[in-house]
C-alpha positions as CSV (number, residue, x, y, z in Angstrom):
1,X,47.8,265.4,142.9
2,X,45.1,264.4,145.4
3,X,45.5,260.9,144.5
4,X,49.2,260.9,144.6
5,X,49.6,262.1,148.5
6,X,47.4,259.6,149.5
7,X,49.2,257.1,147.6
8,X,52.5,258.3,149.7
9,X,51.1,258.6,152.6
10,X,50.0,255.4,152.3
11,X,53.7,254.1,151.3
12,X,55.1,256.0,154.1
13,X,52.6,254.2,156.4
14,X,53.2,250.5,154.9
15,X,56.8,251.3,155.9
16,X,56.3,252.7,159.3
17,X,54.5,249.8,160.7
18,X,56.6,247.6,159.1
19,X,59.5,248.5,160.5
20,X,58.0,247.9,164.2
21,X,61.0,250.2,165.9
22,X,60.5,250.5,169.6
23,X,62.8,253.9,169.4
24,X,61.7,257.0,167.1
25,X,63.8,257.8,164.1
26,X,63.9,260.9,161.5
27,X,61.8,260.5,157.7
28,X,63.6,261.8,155.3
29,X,63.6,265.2,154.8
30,X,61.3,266.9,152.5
31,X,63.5,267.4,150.1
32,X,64.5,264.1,149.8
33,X,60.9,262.7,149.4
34,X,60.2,265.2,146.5
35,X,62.9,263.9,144.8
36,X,62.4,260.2,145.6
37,X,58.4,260.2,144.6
38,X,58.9,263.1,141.4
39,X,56.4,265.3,143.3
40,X,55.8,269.3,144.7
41,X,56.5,270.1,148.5
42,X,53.2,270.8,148.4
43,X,52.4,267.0,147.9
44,X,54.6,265.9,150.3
45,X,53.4,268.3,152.9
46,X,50.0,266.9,152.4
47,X,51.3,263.3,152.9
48,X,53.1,263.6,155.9
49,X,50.0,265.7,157.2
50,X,47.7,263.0,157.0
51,X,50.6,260.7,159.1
52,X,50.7,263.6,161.4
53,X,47.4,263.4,162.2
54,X,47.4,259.5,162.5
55,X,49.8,260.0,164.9
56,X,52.3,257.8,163.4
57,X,54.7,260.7,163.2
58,X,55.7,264.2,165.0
59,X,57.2,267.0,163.5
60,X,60.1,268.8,165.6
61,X,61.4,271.8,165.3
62,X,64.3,272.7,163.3
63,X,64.9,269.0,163.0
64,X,62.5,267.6,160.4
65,X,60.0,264.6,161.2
66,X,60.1,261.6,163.5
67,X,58.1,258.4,164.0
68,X,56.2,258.1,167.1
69,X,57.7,255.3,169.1
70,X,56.2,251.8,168.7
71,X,55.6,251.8,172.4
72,X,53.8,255.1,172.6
73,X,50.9,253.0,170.8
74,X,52.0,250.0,172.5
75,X,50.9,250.9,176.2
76,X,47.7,252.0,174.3
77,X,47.1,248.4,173.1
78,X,44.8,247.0,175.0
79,X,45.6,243.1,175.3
80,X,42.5,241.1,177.3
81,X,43.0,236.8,178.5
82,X,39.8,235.2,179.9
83,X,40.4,232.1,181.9
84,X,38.1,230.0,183.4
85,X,39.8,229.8,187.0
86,X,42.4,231.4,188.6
87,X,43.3,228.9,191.5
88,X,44.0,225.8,188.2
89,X,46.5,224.0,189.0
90,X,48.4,224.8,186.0
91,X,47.9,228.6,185.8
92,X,50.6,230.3,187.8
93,X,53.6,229.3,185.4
94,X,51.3,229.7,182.4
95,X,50.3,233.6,183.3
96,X,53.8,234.5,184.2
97,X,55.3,233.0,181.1
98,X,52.8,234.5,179.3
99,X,53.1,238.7,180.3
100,X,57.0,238.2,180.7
101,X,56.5,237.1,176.4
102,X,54.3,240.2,176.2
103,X,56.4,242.3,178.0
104,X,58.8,242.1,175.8
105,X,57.0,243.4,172.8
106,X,56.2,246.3,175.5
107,X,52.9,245.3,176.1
108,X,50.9,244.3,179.4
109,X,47.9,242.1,179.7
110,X,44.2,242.4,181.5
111,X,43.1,239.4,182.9
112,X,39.6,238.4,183.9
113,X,38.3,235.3,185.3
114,X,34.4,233.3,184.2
115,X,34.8,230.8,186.7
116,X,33.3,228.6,184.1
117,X,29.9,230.6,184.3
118,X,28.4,231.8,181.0
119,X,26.5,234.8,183.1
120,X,29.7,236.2,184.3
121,X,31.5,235.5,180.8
122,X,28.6,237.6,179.5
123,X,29.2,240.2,181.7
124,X,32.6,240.2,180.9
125,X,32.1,240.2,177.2
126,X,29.8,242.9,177.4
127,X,32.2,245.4,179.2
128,X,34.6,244.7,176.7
129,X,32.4,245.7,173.9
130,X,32.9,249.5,174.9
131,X,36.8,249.1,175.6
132,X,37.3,247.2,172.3
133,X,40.2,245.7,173.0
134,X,42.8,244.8,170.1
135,X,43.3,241.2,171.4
136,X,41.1,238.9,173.9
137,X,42.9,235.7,174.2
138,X,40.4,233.2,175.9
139,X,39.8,230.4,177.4
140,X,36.6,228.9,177.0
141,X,33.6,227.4,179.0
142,X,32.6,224.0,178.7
143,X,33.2,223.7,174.8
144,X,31.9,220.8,174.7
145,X,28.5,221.9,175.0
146,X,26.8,225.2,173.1
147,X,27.7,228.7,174.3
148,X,25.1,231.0,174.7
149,X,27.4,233.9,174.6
150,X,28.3,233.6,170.8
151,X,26.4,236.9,169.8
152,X,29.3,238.7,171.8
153,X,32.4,237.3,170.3
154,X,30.8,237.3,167.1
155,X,30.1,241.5,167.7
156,X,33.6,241.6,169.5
157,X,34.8,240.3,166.2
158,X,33.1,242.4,163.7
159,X,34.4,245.3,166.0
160,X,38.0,244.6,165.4
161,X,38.9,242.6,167.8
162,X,41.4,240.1,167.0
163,X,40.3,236.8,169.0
164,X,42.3,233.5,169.9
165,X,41.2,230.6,171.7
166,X,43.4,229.0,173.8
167,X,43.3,225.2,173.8
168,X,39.3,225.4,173.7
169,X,36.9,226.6,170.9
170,X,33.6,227.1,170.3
171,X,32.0,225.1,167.1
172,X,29.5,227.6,166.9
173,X,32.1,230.2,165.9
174,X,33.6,230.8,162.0
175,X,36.4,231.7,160.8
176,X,38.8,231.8,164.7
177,X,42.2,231.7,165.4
178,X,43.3,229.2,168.0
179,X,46.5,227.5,169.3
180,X,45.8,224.5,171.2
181,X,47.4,220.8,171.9
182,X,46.7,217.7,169.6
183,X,44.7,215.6,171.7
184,X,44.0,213.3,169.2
185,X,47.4,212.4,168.9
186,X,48.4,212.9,172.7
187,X,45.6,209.9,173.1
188,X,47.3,208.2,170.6
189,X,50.8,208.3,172.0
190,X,49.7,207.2,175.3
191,X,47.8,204.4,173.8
192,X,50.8,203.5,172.4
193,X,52.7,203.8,175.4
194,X,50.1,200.9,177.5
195,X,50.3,198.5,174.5
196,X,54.4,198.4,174.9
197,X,53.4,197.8,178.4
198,X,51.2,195.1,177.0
199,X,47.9,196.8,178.9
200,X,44.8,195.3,177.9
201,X,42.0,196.3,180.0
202,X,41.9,200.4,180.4
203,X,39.3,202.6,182.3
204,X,39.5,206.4,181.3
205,X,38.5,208.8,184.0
206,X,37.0,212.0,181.6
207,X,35.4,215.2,182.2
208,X,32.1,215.9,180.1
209,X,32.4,219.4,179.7
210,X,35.7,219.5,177.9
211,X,36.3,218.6,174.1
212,X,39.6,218.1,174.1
213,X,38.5,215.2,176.4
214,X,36.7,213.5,173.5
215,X,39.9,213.8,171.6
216,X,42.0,212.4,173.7
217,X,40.0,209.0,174.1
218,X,39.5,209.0,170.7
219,X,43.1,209.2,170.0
220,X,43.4,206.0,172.5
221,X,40.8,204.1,170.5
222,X,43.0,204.2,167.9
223,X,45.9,203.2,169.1
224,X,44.5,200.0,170.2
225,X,42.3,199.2,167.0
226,X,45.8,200.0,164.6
227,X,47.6,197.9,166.8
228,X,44.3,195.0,166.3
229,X,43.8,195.2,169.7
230,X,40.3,195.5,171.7
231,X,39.2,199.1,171.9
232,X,39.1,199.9,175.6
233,X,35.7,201.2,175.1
234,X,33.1,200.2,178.1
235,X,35.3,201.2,181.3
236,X,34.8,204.9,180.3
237,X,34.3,207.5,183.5
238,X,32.8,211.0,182.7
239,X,33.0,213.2,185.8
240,X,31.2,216.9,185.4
241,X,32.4,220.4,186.2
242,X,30.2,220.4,189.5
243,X,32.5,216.7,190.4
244,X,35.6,218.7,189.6
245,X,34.8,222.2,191.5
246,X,33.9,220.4,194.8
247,X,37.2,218.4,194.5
248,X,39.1,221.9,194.3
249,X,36.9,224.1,196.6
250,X,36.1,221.4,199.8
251,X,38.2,218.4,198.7
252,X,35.6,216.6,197.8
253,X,36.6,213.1,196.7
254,X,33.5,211.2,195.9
255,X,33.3,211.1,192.4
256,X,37.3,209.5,192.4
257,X,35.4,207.0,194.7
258,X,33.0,206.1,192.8
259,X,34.7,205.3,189.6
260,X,36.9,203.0,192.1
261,X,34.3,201.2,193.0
262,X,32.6,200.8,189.8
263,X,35.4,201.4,186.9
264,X,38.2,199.5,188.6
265,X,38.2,195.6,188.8
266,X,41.5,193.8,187.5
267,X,42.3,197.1,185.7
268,X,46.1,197.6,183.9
269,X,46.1,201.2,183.7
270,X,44.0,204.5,184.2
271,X,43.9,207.2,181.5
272,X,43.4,210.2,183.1
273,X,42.7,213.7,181.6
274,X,44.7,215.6,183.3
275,X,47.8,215.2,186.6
276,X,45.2,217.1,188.4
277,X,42.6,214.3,188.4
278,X,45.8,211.5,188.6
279,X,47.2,213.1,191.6
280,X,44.1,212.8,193.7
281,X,43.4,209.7,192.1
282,X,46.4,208.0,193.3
283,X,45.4,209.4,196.7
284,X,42.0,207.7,196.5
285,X,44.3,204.5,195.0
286,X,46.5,204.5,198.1
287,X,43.5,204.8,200.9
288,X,41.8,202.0,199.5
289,X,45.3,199.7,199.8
290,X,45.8,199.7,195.5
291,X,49.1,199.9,195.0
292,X,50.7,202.0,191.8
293,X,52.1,200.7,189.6
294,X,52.4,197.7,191.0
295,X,48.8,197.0,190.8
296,X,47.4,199.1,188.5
297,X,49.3,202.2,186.4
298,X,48.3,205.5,186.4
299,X,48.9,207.9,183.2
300,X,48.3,211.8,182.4
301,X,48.4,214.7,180.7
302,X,50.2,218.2,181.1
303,X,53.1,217.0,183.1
304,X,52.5,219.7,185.8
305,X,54.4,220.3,188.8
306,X,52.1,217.5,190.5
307,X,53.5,214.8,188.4
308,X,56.6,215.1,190.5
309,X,55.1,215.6,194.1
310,X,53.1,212.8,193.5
311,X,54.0,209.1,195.3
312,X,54.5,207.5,193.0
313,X,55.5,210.9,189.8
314,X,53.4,210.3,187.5
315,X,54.2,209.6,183.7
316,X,52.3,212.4,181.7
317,X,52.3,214.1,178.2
318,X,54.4,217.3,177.7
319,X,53.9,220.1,176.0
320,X,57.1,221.6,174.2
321,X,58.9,224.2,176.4
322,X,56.9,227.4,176.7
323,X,54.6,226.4,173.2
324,X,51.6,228.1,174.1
325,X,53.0,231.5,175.6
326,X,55.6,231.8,172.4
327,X,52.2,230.7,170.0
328,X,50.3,233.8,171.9
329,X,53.1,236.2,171.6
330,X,53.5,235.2,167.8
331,X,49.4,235.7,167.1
332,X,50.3,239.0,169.2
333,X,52.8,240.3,167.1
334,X,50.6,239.5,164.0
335,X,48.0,241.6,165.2
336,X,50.5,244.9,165.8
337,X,51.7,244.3,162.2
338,X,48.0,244.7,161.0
339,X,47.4,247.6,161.9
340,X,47.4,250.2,159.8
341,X,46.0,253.0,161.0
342,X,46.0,255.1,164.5
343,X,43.0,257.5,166.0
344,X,43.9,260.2,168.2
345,X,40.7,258.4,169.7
346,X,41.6,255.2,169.9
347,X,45.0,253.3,169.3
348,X,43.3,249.8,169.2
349,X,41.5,250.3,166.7
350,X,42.8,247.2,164.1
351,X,41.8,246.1,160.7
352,X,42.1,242.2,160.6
353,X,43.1,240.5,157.9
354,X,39.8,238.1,157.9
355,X,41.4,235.5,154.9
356,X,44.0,234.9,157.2
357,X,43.2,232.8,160.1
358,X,46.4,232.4,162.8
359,X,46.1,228.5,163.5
360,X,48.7,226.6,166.0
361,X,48.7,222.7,167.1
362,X,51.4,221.8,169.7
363,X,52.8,217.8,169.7
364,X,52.8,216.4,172.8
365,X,55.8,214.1,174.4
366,X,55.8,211.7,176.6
367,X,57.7,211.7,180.2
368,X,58.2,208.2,181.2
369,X,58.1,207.9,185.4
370,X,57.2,205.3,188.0
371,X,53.5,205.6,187.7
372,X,53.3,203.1,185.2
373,X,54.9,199.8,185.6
374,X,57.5,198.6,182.6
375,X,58.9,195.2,182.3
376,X,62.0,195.5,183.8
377,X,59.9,196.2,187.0
């Protein structure tokens, strides 16, 4: 019968996790398992010992045995996010969407910040390797260039730690989960957008570091060569993550500058990356007496809170209501299904299902404002 308690336990187990209950509830009684599996007490006993010791149920006194409540293991589960800043501009609604959608699976979240460094993300990784946590949701580094810090995920991995990237990844990496926008097709859509405007000649304002950046353009360059247009290909503007850290830290302007001066002359429109980089554009726009629209149009992506602050609001790409956080806490709940096993030791301890690879791309929409001009203006 040694094979046979296993073979319960293991049934008893499959339905225990399954069920995902937050409160505890009584197994059936002894008794009731003999006669439902054909077996001795004995064999039962053995069963629910090995559950007992798994900590997936308690046995109380007089009363039988009870599951351990899903959120005893819960607060054990040890859920990391690594973000590249903390101060982005569209961080704050992000972070508290997302633990307010883990909070209600019980669970809190860790946060920790690389301020886009590959030292300190190594640091960070390498903490993490002796607190094994059962999720790290991340946020890469400049993707568009190699990371030097793949050994660590790749260990972090192996380990049993379930990782997602979060609108970034790293080629270097196999076999990763990810949720992230499609650029290609949010370049598309506003490439679409400045041919019904009848735009023609288009600078793009880029960062270098970013991949997603790449698909974005690319997903512009389309639009105009299915429509057998000209590819807006020459007035391209990469800024790097030094341009972009000195424009949050002091302010610094210069680069926005500089692609006036050079990228605009009898422009229709500006593609910009992001509302970040469109906002202080149309700053730099206004000092230097160039109206928007009605002189040139401004477009972006992430419709953030500065699209409407902005003089003029700028029109900008929109991701569905709350995508990514609901994505996260799907790939989440995933994970807590996997496991299949608890350590008095250790409760994030997980067993990944390495076939199965959680993959999520969010549509983008366009919000039409007066940053680009239409022709009824």
């Amino acid at each position: 019968m040694a094979i046979k308690y296993r073979q319960i336990a293991e049934e008893l187990r499959d339905s225990i996790l399954s069920e995902q209950k937050i409160i505890s509830y009584k197994l059936p009684t002894e008794k009731e398992l003999c006669n439902k599996y054909r077996v001795s007490r004995q064999t039962i006993r053995q069963a629910l010992r090995i559950l007992t010791e798994e900590k997936l149920i308690t046995a109380r006194q007089g009363s039988g045995f009870f599951t351990v409540p899903l959120s005893e293991h819960l607060n054990k589960i040890k859920i990391v996010l690594l973000v590249s800043e903390d101060n982005e501009y569209i961080y704050p609604a992000f972070l508290s969407e997302l633990q307010a959608a883990l909070r209600q699976q019980g669970l809190s979240l860790t946060i920790y910040t690389t301020r886009n460094n590959y030292n300190k993300e190594r640091a960070i990784l390498t903490e993490l390797l002796s607190q094994r946590p059962a999720v790290l949701l991340v946020e890469g580094i400049r993707d568009a260039f190699p990371n030097p810090n793949i050994d660590l995920y790749e260990t972090l991995q192996l380990s049993g730690t379930n990782i997602l990237f979060i609108n970034t990844n790293y080629s270097q990496l196999q076999h990763i989960s990810f949720v992230r926008s499609d650029d290609f097709e949010g370049g598309y859509l506003l490439g679409k957008h400045f041919i019904t405007a009848d735009f023609q000649k288009i600078s793009c304002i880029l960062p270098d570091f970013a991949a997603n950046a790449k698909e974005r353009y690319c997903g512009l360059l389309a639009s105009y060569r299915d429509s057998v247009l000209p590819m807006p290909e020459n007035d391209i503007f990469w800024y790097s993550y030094n341009d972009l850290s000195s424009l949050r830290t002091r302010r610094n302007t210069e680069f926005l500058t500089n692609f006036i001066r050079r990228n605009l002359y009898q422009q229709d429109a500006v593609f910009c990356y992001n509302d970040e980089i469109a906002y202080w554009l149309i700053k730099e726009l206004s000092y230097a007496d160039i109206k928007v629209p009605e002189q040139i149009s401004i477009a972006s992506f992430d419709n953030s809170y500065l699209c409407s602050i902005s003089t003029p609001p700028i029109t900008s790409l929109s991701m569905p209501a709350h995508g990514f956080c609901d994505a996260i806490a799907d790939f989440v709940e995933k994970v807590i299904k996997q496991l299949s096993s608890y350590e008095a030791s250790s409760y994030n301890k997980v067993i990944p299902d390495a076939s199965s690879i959680y993959s999520k791309t969010l549509p983008w929409e366009l919000i039409s404002r007066s940053s680009v001009l239409t022709f009824s203006e």
